[in-house]
C-alpha positions, 0 to 999 in steps of 0.5 A: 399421603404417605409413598406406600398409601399411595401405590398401595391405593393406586394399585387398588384403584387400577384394579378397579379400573379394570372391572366392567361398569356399572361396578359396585365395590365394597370396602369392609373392615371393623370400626375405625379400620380406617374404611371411610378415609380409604374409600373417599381416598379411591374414589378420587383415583378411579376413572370417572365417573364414580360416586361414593356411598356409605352404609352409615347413610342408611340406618334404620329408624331408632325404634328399630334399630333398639328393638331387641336391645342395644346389645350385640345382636341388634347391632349386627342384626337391626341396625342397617335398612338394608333392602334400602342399600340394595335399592340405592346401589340398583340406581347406580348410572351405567357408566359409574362405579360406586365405592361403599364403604361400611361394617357388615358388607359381606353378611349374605344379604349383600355379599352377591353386590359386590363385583369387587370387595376389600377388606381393612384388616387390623388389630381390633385393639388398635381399632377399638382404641382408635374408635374411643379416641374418635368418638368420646366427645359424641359418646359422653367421654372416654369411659362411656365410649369403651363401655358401649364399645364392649357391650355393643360394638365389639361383640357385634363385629364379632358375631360377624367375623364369626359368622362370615370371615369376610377376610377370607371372602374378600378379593383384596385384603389390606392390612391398615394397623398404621393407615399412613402405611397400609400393606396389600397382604392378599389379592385375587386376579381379576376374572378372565385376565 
């Protein structure tokens, strides 16, 4: 882990340690803004205890998850159980605190979780290349992976970032277009510091 990665993170990670428990904190970003790399990398430097969650664990059944289409609207809207997100972070132990990562995090029906939101930016054609490069095998090649990107993927981050701007909600912003180098670019102080 590179000198910058590591204070930018142990600053995060001071900043975490400063919130009352139970704390829920949600990292966001777009696909491949490097979310669940930065999250399993915080939850080792937060003070114990603390778990780790992902959103990617509570996908709705397929049928539901298509029942619109495989378009952008389904992929914003129907993708992820999110009554089940809400009920898995209510069981979070006293003592702990979660760190989640996932897209969507900051939609309304989960933005009033949060006693601490972060958010990855970065350039979504650096993301999207990232993307294709991870998924091609799992997706049948590189050109089948750039054309779900394009018809489901992007478009439906998009109707998000429109929708929310989770980068102006956020209380942390770390700009992660090289995640061996990330830079704190916006930070909130802590309520009642």
């Amino acid at each position: 882990m590179s000198e910058l990665r590591s204070a930018v993170l142990a600053a995060v990670a001071t900043r975490i340690d400063a919130l009352p428990r139970p704390a829920l904190v949600g990292v966001d970003g777009v696909t491949a803004a490097g979310k669940t790399t930065f999250a399993d990398e915080l939850v080792a430097l937060v003070s114990p205890p603390a778990v780790r969650i992902s959103v990617d664990d509570f996908h709705r059944p397929e049928a539901e998850r298509h029942a619109r289409g495989r378009g952008p609207e389904s992929y914003y809207h129907d993708t992820f159980d999110l009554p089940g997100v809400r009920e898995a972070l209510g069981r979070v132990d006293a003592q702990a605190v979660a760190i989640v990562d996932g897209v969507f995090l900051l939609r309304p029906e989960l933005a009033d979780l949060w006693d601490l939101t972060i958010f990855l930016a970065v350039d979504r054609a650096v993301a999207l290349e990232r993307a294709i490069v991870r998924d091609a095998a799992r997706m049948n090649g590189v050109e089948a992976a750039r054309a779900r990107y394009a018809s489901r993927y992007v478009p439906g981050e998009t109707l998000y970032l429109e929708a929310v701007d989770p980068e102006t909600r956020a209380d942390i912003v770390v700009d992660t277009i090289d995640p061996r180098r990330p830079r704190l670019i916006q930070t909130c102080p802590v309520p009642g510091t």
